[in-house]
Backbone as a chain_set.jsonl record, in Angstrom:
{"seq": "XXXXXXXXXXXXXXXXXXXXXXXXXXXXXXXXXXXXXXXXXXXXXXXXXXXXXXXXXXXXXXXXXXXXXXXXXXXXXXXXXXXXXXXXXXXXXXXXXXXXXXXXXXXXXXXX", "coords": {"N": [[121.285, 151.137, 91.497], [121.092, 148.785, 89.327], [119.119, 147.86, 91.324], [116.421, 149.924, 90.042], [116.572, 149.504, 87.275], [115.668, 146.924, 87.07], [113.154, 147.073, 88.253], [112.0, 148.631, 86.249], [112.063, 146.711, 84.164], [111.065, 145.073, 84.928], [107.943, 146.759, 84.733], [107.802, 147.103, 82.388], [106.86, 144.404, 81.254], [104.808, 143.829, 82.987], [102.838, 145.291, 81.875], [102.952, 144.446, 79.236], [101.541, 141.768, 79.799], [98.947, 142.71, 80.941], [97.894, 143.82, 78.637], [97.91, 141.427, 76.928], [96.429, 140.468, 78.063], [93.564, 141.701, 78.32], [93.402, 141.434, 75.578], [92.811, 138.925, 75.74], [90.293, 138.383, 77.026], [88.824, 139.947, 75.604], [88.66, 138.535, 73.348], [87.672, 136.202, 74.079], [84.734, 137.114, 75.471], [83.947, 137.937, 72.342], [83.994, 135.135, 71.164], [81.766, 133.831, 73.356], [79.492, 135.072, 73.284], [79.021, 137.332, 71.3], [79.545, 136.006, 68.783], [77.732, 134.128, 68.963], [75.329, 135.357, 68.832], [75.5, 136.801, 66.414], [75.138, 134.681, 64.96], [72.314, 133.711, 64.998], [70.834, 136.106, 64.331], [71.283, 135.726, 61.612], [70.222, 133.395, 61.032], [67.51, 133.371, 61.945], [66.91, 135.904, 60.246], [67.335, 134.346, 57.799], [65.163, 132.718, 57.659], [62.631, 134.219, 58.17], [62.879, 135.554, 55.594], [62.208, 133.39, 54.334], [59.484, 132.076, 54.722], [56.516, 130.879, 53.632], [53.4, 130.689, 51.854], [50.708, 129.105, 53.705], [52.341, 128.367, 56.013], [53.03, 127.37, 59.574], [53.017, 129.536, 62.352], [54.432, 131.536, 64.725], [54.436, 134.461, 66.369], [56.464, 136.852, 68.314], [55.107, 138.345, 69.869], [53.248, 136.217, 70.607], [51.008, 135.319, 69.275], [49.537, 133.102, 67.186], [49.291, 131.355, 64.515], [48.893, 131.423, 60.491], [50.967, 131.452, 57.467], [48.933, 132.957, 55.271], [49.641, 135.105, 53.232], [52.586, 136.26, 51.429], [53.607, 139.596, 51.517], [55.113, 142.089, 49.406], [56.324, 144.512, 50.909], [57.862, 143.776, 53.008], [55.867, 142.482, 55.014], [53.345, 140.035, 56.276], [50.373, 138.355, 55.6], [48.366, 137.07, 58.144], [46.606, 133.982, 58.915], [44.641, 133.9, 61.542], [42.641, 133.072, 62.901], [39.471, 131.162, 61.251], [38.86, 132.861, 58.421], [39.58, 135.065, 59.909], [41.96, 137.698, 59.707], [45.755, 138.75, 59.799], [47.549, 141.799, 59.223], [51.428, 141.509, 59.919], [54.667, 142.523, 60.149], [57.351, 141.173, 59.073], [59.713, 140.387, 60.482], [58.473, 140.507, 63.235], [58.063, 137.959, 63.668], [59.107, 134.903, 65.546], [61.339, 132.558, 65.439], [62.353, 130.68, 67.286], [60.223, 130.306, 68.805], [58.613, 129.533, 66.705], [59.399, 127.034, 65.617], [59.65, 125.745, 67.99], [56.808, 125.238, 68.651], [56.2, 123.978, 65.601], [57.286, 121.345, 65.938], [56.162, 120.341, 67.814], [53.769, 119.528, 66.867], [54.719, 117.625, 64.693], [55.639, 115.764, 66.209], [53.11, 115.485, 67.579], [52.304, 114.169, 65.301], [53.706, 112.039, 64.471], [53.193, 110.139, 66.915], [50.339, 109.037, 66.463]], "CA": [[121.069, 151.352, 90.085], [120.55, 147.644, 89.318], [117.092, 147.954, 91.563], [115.914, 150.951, 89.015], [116.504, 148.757, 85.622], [114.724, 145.591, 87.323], [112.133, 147.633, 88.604], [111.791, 149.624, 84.878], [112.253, 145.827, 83.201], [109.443, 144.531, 85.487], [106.552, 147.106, 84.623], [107.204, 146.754, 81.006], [106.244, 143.195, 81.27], [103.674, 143.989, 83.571], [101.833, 146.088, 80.61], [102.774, 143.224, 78.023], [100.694, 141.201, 80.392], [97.617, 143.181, 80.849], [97.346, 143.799, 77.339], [97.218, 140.241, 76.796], [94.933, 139.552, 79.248], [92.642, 142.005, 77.821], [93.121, 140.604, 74.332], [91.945, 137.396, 76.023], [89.235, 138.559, 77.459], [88.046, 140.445, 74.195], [88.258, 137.257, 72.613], [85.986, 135.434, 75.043], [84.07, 137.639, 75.161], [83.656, 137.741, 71.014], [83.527, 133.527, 71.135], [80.504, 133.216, 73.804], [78.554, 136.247, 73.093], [78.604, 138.203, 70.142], [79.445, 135.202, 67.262], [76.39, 132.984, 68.455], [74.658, 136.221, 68.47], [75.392, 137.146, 65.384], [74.968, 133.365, 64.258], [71.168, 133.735, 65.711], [70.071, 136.743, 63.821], [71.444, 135.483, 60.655], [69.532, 132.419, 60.98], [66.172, 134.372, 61.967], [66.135, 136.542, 58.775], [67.177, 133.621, 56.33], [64.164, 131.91, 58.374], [61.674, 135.363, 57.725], [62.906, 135.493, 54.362], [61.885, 131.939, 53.584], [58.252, 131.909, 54.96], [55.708, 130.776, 52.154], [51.858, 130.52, 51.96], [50.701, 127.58, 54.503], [53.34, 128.009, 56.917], [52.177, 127.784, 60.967], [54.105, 130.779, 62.763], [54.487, 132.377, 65.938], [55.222, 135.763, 66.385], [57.162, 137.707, 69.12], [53.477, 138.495, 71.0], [52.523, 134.726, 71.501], [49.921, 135.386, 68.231], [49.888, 131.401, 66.475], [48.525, 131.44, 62.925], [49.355, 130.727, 59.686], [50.776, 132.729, 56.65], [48.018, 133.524, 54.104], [50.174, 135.982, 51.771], [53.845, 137.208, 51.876], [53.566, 140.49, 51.023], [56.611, 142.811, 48.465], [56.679, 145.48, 51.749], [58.124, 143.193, 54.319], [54.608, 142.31, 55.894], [53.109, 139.104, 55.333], [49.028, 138.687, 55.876], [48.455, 135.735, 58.87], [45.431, 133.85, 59.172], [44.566, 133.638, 63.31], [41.495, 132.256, 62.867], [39.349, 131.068, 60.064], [37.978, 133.919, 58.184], [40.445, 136.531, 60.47], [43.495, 138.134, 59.132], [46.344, 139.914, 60.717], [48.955, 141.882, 58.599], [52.304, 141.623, 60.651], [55.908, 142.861, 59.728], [58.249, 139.827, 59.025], [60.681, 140.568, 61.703], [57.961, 140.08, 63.997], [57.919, 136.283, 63.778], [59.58, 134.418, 66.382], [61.96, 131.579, 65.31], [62.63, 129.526, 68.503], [59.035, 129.649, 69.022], [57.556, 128.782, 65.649], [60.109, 125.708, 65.453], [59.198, 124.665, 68.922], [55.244, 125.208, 67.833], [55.927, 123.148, 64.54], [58.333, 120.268, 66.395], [55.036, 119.871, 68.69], [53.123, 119.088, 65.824], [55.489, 116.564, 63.926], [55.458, 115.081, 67.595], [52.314, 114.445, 67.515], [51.687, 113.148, 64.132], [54.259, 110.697, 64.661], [52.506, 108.708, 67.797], [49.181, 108.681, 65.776]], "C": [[120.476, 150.103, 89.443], [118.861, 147.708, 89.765], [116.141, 148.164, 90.634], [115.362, 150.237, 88.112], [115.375, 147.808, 86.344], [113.445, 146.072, 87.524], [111.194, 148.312, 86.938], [111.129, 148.154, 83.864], [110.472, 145.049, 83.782], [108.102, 145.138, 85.355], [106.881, 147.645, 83.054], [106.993, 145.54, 80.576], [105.026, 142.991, 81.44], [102.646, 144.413, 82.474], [101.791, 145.438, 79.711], [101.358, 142.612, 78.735], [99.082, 141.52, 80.385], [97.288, 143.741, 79.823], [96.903, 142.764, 76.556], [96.544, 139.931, 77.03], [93.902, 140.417, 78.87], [92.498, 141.622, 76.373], [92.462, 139.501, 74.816], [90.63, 137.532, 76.418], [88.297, 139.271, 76.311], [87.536, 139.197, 73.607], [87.323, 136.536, 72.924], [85.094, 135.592, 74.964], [82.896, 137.678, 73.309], [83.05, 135.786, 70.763], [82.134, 133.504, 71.884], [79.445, 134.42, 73.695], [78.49, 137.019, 71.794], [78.306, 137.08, 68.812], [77.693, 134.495, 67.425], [74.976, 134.02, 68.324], [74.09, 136.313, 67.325], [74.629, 135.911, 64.342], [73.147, 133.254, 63.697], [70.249, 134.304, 64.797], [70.135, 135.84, 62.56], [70.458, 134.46, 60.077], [67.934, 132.879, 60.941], [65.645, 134.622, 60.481], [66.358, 135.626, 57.325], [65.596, 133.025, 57.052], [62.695, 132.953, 58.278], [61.546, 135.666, 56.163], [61.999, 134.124, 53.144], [60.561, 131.466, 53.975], [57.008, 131.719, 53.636], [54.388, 130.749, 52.434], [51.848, 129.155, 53.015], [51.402, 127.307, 55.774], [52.84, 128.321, 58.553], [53.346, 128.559, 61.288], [53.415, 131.297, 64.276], [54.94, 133.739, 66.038], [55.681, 136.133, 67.812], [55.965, 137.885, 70.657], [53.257, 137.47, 71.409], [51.441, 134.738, 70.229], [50.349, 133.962, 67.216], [48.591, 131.655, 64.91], [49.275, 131.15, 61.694], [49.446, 131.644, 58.342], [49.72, 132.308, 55.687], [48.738, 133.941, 52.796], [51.693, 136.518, 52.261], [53.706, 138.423, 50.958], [55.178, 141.352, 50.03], [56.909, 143.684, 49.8], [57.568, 144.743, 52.638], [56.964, 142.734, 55.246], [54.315, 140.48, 55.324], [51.273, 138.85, 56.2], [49.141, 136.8, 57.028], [46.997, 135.511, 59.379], [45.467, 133.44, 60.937], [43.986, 132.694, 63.866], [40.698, 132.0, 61.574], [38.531, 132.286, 59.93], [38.661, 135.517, 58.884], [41.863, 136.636, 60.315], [43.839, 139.287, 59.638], [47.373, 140.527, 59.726], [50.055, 142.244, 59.827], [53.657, 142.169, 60.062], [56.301, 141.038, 59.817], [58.81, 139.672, 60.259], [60.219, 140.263, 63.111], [58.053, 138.308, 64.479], [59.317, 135.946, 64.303], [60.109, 133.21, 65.593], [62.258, 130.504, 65.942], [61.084, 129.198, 68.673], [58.044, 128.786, 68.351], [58.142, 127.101, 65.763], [59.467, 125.016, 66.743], [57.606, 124.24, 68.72], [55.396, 123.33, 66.635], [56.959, 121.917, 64.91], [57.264, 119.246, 67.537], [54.429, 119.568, 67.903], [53.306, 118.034, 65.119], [55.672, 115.711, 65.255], [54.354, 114.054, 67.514], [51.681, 113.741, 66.444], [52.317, 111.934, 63.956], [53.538, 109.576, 65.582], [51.307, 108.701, 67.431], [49.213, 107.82, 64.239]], "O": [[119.347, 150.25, 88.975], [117.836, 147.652, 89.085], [115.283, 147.36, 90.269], [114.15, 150.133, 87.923], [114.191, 148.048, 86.105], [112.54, 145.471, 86.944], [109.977, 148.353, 86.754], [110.166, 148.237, 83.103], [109.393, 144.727, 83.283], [107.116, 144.48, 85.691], [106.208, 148.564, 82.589], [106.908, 145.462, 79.351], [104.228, 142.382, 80.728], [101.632, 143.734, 82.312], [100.758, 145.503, 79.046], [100.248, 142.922, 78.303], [98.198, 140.783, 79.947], [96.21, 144.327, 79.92], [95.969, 142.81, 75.754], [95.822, 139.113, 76.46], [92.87, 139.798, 79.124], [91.34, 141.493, 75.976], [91.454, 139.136, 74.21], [89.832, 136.664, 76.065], [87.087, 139.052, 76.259], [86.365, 138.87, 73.414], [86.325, 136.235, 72.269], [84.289, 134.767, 74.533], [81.685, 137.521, 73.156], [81.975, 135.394, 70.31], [81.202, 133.167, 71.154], [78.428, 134.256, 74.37], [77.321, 137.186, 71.447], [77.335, 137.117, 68.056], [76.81, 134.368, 66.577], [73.885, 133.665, 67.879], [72.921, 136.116, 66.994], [73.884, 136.071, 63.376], [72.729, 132.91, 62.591], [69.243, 133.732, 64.377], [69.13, 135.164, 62.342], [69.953, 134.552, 58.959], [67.251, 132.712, 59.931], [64.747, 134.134, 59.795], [65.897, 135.875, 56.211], [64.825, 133.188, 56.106], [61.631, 132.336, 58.326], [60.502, 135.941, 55.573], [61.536, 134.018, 52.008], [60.344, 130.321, 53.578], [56.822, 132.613, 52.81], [54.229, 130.806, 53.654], [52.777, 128.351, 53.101], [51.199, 126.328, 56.492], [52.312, 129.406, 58.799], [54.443, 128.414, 60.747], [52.256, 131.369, 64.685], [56.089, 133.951, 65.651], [55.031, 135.482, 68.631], [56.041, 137.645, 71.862], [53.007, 137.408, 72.613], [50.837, 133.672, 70.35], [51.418, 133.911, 66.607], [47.442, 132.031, 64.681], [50.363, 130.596, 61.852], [48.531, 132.389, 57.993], [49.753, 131.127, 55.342], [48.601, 133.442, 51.679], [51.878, 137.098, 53.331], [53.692, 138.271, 49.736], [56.286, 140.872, 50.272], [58.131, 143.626, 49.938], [58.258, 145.611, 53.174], [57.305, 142.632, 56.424], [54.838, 139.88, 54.385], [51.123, 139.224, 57.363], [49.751, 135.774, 56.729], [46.306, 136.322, 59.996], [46.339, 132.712, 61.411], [44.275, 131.865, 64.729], [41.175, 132.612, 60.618], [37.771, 132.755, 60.778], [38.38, 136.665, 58.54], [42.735, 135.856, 60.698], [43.204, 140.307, 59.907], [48.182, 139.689, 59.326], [49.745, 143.105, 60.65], [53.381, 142.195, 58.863], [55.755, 140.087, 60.376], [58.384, 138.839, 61.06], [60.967, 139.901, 64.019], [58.09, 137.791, 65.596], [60.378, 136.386, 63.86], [59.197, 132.705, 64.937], [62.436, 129.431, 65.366], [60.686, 128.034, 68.684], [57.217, 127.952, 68.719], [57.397, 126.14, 65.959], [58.867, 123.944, 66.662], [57.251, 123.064, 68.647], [54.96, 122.191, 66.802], [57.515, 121.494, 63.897], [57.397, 118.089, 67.934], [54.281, 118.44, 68.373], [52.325, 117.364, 64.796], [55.959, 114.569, 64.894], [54.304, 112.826, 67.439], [50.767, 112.924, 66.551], [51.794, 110.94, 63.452], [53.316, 108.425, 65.207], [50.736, 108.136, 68.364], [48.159, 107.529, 63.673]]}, "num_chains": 1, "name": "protein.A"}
């Protein structure tokens, strides 16, 4: 009878346990993946939002140019070349890339 209980006492522990351990693993999960995720976009669309006339940009394609016009739709007009204009969506424009673009630039205006 003793056995029974110990046996009964031991796999409602057991289930404490692996409920924890999937709380922990949720959590982990939430810390290295979803927050810097979330962190990422957030940063993006204040960073799409805040694009002005003049600004060099990269988009998503690899397309390097420079805004012209922010448009009221969400678009904003990008010069490519002189004299050629692209209208793009906002959302299009790349963030890691423009920064690395415009970090190569302030690069080299510094050793000149």
């Amino acid at each position: 009878m003793t056995n029974l209980v110990f046996l009964q006492a031991a796999g409602g522990n057991a289930g404490m346990f692996q409920l924890v351990l999937l709380g922990g693993m949720i959590l982990v999960f939430w810390l290295f993946m979803i927050r810097p995720q979330a962190k990422k976009a957030k940063l993006a669309k204040q960073f799409q939002e805040n694009m002005q006339k003049g600004d060099k940009i990269v988009t998503i394609a690899g397309i390097h140019g420079r805004v012209n016009k922010v448009n009221e739709d969400g678009t904003i007009e990008v010069e490519t070349s002189p004299g050629s204009y692209m209208k793009i969506e906002k959302s299009a424009i790349s963030l890691e890339w423009t920064q690395n673009v415009n970090k190569g630039a302030v690069a080299t205006a510094d050793k000149k």
